[in-house]
Backbone atoms as SQL, in Angstrom:
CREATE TABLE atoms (id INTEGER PRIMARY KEY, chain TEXT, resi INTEGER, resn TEXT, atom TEXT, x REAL, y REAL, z REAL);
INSERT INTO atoms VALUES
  (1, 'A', 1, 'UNK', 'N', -20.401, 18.553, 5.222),
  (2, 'A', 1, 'UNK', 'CA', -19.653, 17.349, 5.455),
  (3, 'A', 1, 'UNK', 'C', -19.873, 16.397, 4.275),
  (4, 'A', 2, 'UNK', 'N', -18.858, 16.029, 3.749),
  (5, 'A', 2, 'UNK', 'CA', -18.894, 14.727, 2.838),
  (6, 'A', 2, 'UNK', 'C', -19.472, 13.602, 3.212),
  (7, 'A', 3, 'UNK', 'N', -20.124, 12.876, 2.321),
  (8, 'A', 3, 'UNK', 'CA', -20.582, 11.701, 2.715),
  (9, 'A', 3, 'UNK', 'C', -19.401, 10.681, 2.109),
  (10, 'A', 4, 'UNK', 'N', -19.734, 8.874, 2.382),
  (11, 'A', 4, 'UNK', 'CA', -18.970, 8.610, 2.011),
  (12, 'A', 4, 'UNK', 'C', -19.086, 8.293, 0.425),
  (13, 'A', 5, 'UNK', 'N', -19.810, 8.458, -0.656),
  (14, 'A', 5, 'UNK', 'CA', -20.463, 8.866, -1.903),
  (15, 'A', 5, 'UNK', 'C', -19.543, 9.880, -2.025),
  (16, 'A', 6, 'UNK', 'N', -19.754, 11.254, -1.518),
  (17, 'A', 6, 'UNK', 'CA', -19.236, 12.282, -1.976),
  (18, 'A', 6, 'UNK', 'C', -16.998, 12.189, -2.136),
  (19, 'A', 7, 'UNK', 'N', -17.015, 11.513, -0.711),
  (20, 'A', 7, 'UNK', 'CA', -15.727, 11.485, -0.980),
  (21, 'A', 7, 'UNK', 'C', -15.090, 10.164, -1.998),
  (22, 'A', 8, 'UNK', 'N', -15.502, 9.909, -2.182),
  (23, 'A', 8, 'UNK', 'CA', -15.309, 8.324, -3.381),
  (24, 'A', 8, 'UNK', 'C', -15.444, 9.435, -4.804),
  (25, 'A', 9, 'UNK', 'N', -16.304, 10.249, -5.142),
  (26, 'A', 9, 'UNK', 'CA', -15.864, 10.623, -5.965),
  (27, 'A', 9, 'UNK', 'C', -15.322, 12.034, -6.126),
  (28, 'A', 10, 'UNK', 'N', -14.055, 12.667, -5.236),
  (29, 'A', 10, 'UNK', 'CA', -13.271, 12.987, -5.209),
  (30, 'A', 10, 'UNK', 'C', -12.068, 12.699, -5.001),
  (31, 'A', 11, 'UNK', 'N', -11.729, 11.402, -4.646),
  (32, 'A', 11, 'UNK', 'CA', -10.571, 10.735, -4.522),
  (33, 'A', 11, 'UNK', 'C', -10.504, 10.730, -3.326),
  (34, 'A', 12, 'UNK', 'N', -11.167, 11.121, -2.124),
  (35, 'A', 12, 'UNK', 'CA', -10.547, 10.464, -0.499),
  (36, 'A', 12, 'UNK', 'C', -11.182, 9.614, 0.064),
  (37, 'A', 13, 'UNK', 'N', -11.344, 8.410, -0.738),
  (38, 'A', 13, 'UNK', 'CA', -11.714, 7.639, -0.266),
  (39, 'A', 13, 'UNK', 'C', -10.766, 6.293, -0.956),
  (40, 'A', 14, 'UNK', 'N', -10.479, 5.560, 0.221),
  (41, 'A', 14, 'UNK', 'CA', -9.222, 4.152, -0.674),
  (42, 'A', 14, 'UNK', 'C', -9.832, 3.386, -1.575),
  (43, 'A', 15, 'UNK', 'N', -9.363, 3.332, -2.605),
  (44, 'A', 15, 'UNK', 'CA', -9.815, 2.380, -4.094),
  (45, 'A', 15, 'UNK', 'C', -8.951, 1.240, -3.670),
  (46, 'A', 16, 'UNK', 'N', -9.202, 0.263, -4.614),
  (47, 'A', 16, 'UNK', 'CA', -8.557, -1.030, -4.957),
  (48, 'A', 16, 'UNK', 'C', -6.736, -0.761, -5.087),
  (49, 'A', 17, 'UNK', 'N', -6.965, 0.766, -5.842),
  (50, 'A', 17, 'UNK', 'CA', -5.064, 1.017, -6.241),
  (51, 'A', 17, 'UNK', 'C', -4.464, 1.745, -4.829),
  (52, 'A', 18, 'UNK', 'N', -5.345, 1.670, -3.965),
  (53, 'A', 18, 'UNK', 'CA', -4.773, 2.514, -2.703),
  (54, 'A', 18, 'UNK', 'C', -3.705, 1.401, -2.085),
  (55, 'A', 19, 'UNK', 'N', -3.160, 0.718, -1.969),
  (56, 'A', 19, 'UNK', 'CA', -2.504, -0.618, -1.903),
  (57, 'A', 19, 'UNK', 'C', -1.330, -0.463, -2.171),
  (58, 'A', 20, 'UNK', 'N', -1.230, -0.478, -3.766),
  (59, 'A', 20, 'UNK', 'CA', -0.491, -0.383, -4.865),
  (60, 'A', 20, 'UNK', 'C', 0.245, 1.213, -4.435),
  (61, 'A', 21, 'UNK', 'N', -0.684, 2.451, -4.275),
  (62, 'A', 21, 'UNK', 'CA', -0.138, 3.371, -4.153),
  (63, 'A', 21, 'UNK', 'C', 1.015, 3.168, -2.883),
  (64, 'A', 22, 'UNK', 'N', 0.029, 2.534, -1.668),
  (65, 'A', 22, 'UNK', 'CA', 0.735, 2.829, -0.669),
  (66, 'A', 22, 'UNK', 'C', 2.159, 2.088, -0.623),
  (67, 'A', 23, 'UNK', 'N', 2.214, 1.198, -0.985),
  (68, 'A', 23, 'UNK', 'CA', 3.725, 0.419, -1.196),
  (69, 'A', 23, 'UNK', 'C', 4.627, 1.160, -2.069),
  (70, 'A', 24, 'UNK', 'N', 4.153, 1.904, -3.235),
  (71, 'A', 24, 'UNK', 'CA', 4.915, 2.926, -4.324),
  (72, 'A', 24, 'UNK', 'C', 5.286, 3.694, -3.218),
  (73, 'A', 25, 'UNK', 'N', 4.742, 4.248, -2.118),
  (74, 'A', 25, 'UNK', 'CA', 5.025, 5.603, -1.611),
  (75, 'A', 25, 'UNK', 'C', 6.115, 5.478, -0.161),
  (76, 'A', 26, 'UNK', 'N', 6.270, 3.554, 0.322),
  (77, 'A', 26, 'UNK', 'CA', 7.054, 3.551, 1.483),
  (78, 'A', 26, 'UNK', 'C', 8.090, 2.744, 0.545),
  (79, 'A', 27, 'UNK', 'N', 8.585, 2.744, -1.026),
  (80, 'A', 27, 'UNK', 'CA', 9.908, 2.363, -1.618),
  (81, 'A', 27, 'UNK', 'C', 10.303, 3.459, -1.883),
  (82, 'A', 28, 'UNK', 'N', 9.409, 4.836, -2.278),
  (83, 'A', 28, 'UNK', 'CA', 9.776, 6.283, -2.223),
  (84, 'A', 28, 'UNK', 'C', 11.004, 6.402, -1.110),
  (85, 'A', 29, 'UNK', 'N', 9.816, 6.113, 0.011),
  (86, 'A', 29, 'UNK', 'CA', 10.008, 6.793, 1.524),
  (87, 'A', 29, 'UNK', 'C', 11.809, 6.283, 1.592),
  (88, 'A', 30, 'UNK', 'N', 12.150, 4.771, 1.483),
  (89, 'A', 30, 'UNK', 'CA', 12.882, 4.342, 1.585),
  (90, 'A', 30, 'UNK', 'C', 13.851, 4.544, 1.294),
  (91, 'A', 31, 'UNK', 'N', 14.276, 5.326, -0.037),
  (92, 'A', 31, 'UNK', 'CA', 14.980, 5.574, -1.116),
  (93, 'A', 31, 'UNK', 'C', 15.618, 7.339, -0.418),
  (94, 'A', 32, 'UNK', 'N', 14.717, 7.884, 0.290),
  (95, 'A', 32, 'UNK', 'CA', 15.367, 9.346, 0.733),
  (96, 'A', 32, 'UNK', 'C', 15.390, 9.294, 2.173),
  (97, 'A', 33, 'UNK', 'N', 15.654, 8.025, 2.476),
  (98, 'A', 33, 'UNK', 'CA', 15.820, 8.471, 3.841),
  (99, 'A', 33, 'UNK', 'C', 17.655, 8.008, 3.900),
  (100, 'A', 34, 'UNK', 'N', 18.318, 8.111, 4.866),
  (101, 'A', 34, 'UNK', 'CA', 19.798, 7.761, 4.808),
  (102, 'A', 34, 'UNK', 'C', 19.991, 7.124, 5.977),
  (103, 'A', 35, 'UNK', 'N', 19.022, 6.884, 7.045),
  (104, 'A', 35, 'UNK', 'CA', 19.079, 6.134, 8.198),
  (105, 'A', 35, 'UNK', 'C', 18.839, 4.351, 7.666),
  (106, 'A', 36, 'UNK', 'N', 19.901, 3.908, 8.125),
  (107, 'A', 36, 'UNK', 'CA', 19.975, 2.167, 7.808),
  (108, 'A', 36, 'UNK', 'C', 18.600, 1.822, 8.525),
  (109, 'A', 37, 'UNK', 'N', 18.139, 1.956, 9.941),
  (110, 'A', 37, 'UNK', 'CA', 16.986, 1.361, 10.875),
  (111, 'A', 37, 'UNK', 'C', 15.524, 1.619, 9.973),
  (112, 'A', 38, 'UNK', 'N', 15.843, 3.281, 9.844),
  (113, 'A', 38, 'UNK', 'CA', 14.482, 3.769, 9.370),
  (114, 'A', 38, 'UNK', 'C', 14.254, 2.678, 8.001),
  (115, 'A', 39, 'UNK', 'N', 15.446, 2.988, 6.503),
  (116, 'A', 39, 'UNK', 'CA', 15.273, 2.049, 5.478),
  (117, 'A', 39, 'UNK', 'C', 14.829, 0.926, 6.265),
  (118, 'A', 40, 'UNK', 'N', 15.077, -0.045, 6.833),
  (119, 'A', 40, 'UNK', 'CA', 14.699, -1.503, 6.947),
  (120, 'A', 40, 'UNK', 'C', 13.513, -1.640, 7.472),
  (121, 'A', 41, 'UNK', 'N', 13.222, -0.641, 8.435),
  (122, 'A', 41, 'UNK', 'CA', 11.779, -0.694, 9.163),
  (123, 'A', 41, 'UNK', 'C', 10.470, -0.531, 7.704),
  (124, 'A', 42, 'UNK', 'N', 10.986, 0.737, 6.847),
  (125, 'A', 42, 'UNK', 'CA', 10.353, 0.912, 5.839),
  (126, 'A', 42, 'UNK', 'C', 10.224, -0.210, 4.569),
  (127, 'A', 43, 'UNK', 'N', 11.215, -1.083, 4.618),
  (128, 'A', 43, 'UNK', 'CA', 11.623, -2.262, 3.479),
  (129, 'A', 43, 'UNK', 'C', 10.603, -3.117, 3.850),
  (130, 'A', 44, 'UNK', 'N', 10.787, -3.618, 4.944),
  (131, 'A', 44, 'UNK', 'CA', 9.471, -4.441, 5.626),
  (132, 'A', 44, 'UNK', 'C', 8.218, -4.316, 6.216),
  (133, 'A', 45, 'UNK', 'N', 8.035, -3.163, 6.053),
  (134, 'A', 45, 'UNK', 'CA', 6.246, -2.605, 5.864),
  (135, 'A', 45, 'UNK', 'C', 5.558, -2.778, 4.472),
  (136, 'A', 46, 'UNK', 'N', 6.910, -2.211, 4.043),
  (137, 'A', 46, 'UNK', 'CA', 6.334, -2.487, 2.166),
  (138, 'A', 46, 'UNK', 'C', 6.178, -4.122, 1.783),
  (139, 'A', 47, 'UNK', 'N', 7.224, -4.437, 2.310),
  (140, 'A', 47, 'UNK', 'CA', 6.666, -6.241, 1.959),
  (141, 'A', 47, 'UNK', 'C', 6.250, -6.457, 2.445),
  (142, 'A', 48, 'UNK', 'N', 5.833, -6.211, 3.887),
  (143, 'A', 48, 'UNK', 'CA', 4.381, -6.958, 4.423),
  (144, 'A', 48, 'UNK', 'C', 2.824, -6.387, 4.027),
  (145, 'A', 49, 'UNK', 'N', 3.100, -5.567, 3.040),
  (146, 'A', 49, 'UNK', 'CA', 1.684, -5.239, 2.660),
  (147, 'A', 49, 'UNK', 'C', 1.771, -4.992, 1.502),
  (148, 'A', 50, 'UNK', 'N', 2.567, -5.857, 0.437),
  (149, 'A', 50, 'UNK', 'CA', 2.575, -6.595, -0.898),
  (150, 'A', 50, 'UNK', 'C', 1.993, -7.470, -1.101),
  (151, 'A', 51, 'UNK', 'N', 2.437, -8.503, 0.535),
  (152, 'A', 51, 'UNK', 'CA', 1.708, -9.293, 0.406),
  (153, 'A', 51, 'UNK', 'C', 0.364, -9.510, 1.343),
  (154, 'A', 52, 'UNK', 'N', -0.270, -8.379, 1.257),
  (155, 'A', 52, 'UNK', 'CA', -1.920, -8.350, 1.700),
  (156, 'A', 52, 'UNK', 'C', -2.423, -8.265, 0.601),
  (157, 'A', 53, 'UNK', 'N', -3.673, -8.742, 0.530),
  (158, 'A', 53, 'UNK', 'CA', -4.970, -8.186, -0.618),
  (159, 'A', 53, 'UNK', 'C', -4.882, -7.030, -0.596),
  (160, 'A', 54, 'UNK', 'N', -4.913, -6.176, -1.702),
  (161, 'A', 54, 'UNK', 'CA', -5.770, -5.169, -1.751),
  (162, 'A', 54, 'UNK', 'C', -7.069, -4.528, -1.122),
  (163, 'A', 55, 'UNK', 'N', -7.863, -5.541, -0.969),
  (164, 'A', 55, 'UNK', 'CA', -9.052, -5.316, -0.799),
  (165, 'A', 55, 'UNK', 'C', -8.997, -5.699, 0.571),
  (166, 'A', 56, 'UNK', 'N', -8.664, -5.825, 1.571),
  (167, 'A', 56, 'UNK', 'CA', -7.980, -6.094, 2.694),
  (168, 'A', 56, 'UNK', 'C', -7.475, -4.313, 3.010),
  (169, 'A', 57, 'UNK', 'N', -6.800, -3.926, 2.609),
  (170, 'A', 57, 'UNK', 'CA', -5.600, -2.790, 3.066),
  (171, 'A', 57, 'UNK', 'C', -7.002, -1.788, 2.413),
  (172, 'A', 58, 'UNK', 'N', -7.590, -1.831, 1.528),
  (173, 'A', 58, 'UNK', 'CA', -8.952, -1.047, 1.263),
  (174, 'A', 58, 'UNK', 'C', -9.964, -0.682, 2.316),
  (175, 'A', 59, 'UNK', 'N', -10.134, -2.207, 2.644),
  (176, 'A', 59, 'UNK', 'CA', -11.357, -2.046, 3.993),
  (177, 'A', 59, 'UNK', 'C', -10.904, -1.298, 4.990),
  (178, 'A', 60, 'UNK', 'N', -9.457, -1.615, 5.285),
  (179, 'A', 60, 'UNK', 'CA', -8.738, -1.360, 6.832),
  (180, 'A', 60, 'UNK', 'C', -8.764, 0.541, 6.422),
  (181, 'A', 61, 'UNK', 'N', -8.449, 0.901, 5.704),
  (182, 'A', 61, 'UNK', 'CA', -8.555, 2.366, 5.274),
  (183, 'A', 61, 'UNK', 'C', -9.703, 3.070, 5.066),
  (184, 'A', 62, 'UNK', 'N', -10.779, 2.317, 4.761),
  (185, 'A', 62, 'UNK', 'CA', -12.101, 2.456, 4.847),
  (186, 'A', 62, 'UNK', 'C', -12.046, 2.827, 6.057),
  (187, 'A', 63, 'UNK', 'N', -12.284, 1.971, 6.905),
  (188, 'A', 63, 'UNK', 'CA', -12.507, 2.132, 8.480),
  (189, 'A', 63, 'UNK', 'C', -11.872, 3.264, 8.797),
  (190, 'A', 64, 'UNK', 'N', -10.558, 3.635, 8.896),
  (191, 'A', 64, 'UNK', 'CA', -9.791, 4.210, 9.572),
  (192, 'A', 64, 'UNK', 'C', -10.551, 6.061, 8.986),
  (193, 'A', 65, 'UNK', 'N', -10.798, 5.711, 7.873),
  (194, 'A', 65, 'UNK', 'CA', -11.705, 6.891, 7.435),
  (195, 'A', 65, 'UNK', 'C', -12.551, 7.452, 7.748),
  (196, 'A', 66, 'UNK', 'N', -13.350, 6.450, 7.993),
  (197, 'A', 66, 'UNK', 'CA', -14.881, 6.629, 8.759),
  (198, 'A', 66, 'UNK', 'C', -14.603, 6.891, 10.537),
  (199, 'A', 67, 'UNK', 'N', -13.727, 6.612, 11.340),
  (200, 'A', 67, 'UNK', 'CA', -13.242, 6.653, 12.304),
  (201, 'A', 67, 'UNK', 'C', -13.015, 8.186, 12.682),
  (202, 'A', 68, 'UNK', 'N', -11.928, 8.626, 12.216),
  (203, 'A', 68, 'UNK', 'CA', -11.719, 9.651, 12.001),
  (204, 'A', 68, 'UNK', 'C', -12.759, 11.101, 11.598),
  (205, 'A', 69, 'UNK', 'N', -13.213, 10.998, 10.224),
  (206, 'A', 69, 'UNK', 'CA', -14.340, 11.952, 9.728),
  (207, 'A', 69, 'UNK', 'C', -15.588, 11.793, 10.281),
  (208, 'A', 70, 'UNK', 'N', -15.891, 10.526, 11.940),
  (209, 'A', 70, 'UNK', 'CA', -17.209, 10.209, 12.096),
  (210, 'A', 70, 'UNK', 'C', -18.063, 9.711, 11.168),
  (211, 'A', 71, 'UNK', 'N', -17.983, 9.261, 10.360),
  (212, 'A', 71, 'UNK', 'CA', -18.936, 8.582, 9.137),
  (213, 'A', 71, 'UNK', 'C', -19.339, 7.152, 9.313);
């Protein structure tokens, strides 16, 4: 089992750019979907967590990590 050391330096663990990624990845999401509801539901997740800290949307993924893997 990974610790949380071990997974930080393999990448599964959320950095500062995990944020950044995740908003890159629901204007993705947005862009291939063809449902009007789904786009808008997706438009406004992404702006509501543009405008969170980083380090905010870090911790909350932290947790949800440790939750999950028991850590």
């Amino acid at each position: 089992m990974l610790t949380e050391r071990g997974r930080r330096a393999v990448g599964l663990w959320p950095s500062e750019r995990s944020a950044d990624q995740l908003v890159d990845l629901l204007r993705r999401a947005e862009d291939l979907t063809d449902d009007p509801d789904e786009r808008s539901r997706i438009r406004q997740a992404a702006a509501a967590l543009h405008g969170v800290s980083s380090d905010i949307i870090t911790d909350v993924g932290a947790a949800w990590v440790r939750s999950q893997t028991g850590l």
